[in-house]
N, CA and C atoms as a LAMMPS dump frame, in Angstrom:
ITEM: TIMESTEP
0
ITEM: NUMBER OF ATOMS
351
ITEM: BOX BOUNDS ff ff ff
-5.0000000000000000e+02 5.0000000000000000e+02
-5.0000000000000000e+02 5.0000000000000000e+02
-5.0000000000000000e+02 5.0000000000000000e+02
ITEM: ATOMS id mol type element x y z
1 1 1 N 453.776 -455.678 -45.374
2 1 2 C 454.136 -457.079 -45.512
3 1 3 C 452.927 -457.892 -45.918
4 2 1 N 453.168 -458.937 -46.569
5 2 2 C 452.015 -459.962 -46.972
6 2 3 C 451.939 -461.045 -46.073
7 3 1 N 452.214 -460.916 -45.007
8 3 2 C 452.073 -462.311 -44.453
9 3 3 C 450.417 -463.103 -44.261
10 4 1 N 450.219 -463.625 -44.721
11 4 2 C 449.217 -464.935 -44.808
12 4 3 C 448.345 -464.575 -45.76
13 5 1 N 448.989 -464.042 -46.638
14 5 2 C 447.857 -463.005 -47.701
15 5 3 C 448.511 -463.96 -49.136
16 6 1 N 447.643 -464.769 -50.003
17 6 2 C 447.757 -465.976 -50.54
18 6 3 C 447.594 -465.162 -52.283
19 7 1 N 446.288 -464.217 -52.246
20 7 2 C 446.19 -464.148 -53.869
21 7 3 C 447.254 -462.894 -53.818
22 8 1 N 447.13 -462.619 -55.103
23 8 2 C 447.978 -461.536 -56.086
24 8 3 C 446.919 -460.592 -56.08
25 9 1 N 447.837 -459.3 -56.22
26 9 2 C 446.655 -458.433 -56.106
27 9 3 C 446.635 -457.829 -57.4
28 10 1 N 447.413 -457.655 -58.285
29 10 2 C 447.414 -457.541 -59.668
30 10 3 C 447.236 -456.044 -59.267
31 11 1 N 447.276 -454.851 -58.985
32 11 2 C 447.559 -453.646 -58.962
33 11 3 C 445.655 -453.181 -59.045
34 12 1 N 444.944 -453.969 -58.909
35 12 2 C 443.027 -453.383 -58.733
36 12 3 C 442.451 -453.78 -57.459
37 13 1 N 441.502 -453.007 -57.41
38 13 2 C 440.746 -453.425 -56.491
39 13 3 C 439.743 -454.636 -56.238
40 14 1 N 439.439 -454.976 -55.042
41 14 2 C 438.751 -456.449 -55.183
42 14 3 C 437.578 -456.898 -56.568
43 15 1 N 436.989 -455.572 -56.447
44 15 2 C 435.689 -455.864 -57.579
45 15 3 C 436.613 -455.732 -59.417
46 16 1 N 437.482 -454.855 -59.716
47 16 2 C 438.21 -454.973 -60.778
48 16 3 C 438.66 -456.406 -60.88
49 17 1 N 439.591 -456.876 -59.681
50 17 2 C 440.369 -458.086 -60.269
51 17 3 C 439.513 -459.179 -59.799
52 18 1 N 438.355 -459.475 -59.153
53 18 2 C 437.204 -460.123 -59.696
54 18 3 C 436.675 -460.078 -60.95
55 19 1 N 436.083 -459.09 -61.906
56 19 2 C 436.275 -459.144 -62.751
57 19 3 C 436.672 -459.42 -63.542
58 20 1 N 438.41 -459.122 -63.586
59 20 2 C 439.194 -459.457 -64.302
60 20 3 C 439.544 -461.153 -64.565
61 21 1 N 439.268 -461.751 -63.559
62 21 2 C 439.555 -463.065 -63.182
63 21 3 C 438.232 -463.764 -64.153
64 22 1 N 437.352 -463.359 -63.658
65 22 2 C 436.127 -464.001 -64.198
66 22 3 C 436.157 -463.563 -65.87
67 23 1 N 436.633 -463.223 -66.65
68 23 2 C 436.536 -462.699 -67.87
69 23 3 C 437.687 -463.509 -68.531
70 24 1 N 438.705 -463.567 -67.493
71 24 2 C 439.85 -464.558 -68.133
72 24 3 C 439.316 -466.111 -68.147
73 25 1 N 438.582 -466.384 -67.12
74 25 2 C 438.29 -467.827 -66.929
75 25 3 C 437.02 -468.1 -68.18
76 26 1 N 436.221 -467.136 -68.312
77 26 2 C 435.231 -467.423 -69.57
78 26 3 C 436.053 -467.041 -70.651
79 27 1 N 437.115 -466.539 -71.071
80 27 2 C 437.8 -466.814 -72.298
81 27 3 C 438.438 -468.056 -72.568
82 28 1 N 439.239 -468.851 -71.193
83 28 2 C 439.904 -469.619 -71.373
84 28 3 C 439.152 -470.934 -71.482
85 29 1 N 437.511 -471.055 -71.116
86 29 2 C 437.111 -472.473 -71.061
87 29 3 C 435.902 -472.147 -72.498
88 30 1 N 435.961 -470.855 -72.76
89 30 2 C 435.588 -471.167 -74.535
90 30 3 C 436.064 -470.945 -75.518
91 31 1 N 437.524 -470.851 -75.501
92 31 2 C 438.322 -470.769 -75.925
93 31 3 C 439.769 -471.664 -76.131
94 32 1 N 439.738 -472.5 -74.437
95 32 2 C 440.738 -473.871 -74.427
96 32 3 C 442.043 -473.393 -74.256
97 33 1 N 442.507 -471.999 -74.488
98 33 2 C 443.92 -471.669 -74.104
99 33 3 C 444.068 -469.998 -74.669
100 34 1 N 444.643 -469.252 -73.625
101 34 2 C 444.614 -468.046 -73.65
102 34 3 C 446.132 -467.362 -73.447
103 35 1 N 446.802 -466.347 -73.964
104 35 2 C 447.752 -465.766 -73.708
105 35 3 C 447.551 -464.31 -72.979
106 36 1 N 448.452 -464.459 -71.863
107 36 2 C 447.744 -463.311 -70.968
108 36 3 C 448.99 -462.938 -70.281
109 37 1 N 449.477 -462.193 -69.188
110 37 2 C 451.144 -462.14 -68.45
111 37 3 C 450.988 -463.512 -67.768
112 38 1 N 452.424 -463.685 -66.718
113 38 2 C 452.42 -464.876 -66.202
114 38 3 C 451.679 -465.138 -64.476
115 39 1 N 451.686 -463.496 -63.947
116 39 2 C 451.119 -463.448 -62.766
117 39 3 C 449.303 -463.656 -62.708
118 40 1 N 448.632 -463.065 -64.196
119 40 2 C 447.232 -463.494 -64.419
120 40 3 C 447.607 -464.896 -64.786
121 41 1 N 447.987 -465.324 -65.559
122 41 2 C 448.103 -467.046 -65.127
123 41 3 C 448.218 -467.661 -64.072
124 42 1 N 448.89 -467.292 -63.151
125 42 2 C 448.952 -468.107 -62.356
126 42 3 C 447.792 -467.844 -61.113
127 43 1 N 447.453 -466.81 -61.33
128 43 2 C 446.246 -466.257 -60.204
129 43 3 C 444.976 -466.832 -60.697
130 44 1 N 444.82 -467.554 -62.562
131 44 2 C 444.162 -467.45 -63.117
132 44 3 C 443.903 -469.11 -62.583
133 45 1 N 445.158 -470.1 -62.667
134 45 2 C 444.915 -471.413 -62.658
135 45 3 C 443.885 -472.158 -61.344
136 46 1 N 444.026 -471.756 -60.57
137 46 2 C 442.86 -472.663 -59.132
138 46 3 C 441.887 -472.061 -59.425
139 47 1 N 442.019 -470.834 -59.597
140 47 2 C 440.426 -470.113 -60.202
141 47 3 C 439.653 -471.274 -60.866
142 48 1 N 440.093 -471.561 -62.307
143 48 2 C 438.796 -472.567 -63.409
144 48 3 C 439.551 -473.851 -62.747
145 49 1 N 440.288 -474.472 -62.338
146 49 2 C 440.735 -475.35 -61.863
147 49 3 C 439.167 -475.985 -60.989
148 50 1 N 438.864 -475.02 -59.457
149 50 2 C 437.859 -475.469 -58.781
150 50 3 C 436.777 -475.605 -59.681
151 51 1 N 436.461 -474.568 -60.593
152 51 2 C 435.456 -474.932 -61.369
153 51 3 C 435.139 -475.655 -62.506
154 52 1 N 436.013 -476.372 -62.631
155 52 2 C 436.463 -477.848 -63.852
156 52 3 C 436.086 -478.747 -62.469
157 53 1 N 436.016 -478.889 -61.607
158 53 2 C 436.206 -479.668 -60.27
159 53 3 C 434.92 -480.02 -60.04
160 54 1 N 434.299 -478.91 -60.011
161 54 2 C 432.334 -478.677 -59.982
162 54 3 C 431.953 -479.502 -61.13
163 55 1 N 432.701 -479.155 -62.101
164 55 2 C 431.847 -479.215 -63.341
165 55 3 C 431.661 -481.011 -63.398
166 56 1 N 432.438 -481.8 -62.881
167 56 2 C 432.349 -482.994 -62.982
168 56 3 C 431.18 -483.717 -62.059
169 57 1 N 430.589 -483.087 -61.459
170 57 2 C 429.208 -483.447 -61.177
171 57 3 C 427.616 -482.729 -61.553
172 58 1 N 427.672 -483.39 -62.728
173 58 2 C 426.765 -481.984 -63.38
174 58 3 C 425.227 -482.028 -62.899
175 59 1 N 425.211 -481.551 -61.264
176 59 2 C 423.962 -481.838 -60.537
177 59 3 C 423.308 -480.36 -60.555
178 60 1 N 422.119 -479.765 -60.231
179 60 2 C 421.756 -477.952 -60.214
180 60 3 C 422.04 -477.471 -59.272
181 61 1 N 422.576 -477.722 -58.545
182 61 2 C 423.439 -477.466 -57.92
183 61 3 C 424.716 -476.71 -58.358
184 62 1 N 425.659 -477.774 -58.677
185 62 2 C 426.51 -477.449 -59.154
186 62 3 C 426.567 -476.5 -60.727
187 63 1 N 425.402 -476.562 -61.11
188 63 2 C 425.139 -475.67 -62.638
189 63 3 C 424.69 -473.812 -61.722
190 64 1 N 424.208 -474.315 -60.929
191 64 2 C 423.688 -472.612 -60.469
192 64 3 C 425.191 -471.926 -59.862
193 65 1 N 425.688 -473.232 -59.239
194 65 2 C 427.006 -472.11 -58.6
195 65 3 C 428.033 -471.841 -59.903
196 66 1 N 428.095 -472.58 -60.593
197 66 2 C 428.528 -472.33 -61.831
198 66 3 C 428.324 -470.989 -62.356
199 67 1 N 427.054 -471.011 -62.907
200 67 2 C 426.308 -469.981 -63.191
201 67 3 C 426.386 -468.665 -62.504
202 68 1 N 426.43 -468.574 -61.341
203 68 2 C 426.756 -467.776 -60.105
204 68 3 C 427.962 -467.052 -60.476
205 69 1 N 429.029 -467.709 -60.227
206 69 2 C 430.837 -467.704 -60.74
207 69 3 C 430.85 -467.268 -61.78
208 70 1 N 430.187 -467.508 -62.607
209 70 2 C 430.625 -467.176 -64.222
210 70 3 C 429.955 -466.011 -64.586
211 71 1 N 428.419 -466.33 -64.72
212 71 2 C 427.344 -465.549 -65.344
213 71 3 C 427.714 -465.661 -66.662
214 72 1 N 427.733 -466.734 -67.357
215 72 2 C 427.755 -466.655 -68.962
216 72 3 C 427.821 -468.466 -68.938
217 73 1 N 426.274 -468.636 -69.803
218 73 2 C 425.667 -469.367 -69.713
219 73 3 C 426.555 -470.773 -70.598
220 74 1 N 427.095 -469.833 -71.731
221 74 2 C 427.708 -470.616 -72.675
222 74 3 C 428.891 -471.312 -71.97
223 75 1 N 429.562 -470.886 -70.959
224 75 2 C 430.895 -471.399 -70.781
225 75 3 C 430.37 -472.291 -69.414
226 76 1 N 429.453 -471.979 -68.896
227 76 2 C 428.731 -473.126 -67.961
228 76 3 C 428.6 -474.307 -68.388
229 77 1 N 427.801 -474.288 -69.945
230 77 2 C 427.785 -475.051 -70.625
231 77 3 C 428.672 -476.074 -70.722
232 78 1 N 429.512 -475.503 -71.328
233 78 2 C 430.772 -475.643 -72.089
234 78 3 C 431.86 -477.007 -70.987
235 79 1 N 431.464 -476.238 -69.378
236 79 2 C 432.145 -477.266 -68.414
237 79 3 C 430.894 -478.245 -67.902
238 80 1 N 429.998 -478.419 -68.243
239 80 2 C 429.354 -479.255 -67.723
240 80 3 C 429.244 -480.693 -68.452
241 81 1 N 429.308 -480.203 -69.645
242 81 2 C 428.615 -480.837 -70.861
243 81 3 C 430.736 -481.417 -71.65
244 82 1 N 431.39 -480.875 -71.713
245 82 2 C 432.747 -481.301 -72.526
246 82 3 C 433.521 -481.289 -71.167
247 83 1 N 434.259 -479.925 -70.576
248 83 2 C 435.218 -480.119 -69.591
249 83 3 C 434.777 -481.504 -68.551
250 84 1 N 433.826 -481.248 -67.961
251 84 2 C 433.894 -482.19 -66.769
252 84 3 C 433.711 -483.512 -66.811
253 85 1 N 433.243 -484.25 -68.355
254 85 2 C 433.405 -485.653 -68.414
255 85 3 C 434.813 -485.917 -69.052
256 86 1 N 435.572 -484.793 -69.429
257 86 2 C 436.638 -485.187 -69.916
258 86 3 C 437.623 -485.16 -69.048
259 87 1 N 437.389 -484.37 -67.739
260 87 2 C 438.595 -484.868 -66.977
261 87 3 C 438.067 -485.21 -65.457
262 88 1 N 437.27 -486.57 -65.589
263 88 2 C 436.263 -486.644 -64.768
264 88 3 C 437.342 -488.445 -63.947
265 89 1 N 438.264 -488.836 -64.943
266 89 2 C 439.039 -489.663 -63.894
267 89 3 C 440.148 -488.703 -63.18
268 90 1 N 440.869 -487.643 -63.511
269 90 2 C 441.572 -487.147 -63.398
270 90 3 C 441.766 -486.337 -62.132
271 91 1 N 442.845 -486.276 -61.134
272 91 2 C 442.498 -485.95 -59.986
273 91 3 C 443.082 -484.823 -59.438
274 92 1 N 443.309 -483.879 -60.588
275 92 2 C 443.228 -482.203 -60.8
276 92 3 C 444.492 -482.138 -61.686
277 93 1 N 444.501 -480.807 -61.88
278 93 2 C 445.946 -480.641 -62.534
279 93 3 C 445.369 -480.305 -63.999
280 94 1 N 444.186 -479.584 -64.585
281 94 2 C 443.893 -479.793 -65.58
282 94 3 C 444.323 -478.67 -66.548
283 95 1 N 444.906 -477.687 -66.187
284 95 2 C 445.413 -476.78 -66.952
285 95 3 C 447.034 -476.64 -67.123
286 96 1 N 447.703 -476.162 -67.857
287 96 2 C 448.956 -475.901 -68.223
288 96 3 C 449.751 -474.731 -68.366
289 97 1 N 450.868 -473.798 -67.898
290 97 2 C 451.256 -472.972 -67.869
291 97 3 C 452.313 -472.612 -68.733
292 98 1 N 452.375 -471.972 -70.207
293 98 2 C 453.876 -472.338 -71.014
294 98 3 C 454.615 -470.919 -70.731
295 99 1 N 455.383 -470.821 -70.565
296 99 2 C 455.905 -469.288 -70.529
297 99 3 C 456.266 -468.757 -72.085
298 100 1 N 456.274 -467.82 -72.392
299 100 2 C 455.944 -466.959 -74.073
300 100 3 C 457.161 -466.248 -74.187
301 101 1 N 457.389 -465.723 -73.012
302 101 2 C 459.055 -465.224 -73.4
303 101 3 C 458.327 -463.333 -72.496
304 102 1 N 458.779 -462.332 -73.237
305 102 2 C 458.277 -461.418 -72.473
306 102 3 C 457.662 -460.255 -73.978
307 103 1 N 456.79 -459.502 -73.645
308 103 2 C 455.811 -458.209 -74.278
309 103 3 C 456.865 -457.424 -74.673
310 104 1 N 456.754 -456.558 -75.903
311 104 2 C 457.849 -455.833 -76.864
312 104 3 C 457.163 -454.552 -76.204
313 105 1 N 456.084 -454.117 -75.947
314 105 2 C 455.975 -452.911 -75.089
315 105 3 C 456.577 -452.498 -73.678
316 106 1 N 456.197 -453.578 -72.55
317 106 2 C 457.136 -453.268 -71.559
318 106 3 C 457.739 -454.214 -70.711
319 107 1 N 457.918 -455.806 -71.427
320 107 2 C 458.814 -456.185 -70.986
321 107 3 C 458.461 -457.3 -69.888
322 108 1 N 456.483 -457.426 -69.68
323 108 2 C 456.095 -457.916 -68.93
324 108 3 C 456.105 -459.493 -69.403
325 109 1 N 456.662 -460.308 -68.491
326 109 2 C 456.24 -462.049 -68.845
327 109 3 C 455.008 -462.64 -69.513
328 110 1 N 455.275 -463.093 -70.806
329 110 2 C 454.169 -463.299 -70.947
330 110 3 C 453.749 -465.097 -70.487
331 111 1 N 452.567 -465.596 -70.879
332 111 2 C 452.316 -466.791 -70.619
333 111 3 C 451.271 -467.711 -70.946
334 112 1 N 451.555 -468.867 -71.429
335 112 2 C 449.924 -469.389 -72.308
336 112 3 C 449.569 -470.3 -71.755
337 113 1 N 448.401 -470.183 -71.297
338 113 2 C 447.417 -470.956 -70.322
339 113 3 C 446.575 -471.717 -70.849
340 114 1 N 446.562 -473.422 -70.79
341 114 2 C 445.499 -474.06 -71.534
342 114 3 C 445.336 -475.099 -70.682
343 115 1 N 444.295 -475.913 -71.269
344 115 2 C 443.745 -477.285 -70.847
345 115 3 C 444.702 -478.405 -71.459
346 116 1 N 445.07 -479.528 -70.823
347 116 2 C 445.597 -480.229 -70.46
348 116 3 C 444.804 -481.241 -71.417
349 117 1 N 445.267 -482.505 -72.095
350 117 2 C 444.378 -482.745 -73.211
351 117 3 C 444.972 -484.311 -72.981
């Protein structure tokens, strides 16, 4: 049973779907919108969500934990400097979930994940 157990486990282990998470979130904030299934979307959204959240105080602080989270300098960038003054009145909610319909291989949901504009 899952009781009080909140993320998705996406079928990997903690360090895989860490990974996996962190690779989706640096595609999607240098990139602005990504097509991926609908369960990595949605596991995907509070993920860059908190860190669009950070990014709106662009103190070193907040650039090292950035940095930390990400490890790719460019997409640190990328929220410090564009994401976080652009949704810096905004009081979350900055990404979007469209559903794609489903994958001609097996059928899995797909789903397109972007920034909110």
């Amino acid at each position: 049973m899952r009781h009080r157990h909140k993320r998705k486990v996406l079928s990997r282990t903690r360090a895989a779907r860490r990974s996996l998470i962190r690779g989706l979130a640096i595609s999607l904030i240098v990139h602005g919108r990504i097509a991926t299934t609908q369960a990595k979307a949605k596991t995907l959204r509070p993920f860059v969500e908190r860190l669009i959240t950070r990014g709106r105080n662009p103190s070193l602080a907040n650039r090292r934990h950035l940095l930390s989270t990400l490890g790719h300098e460019v997409a640190v960038k990328k929220v410090l400097t564009t994401l976080g003054p652009r949704y810096a009145q905004r009081p979350g909610g900055y990404t979007r979930i469209v559903r794609l319909g489903q994958r001609a291989g097996d059928a899995s949901p797909l789903a397109l994940i972007e920034f909110v504009s």
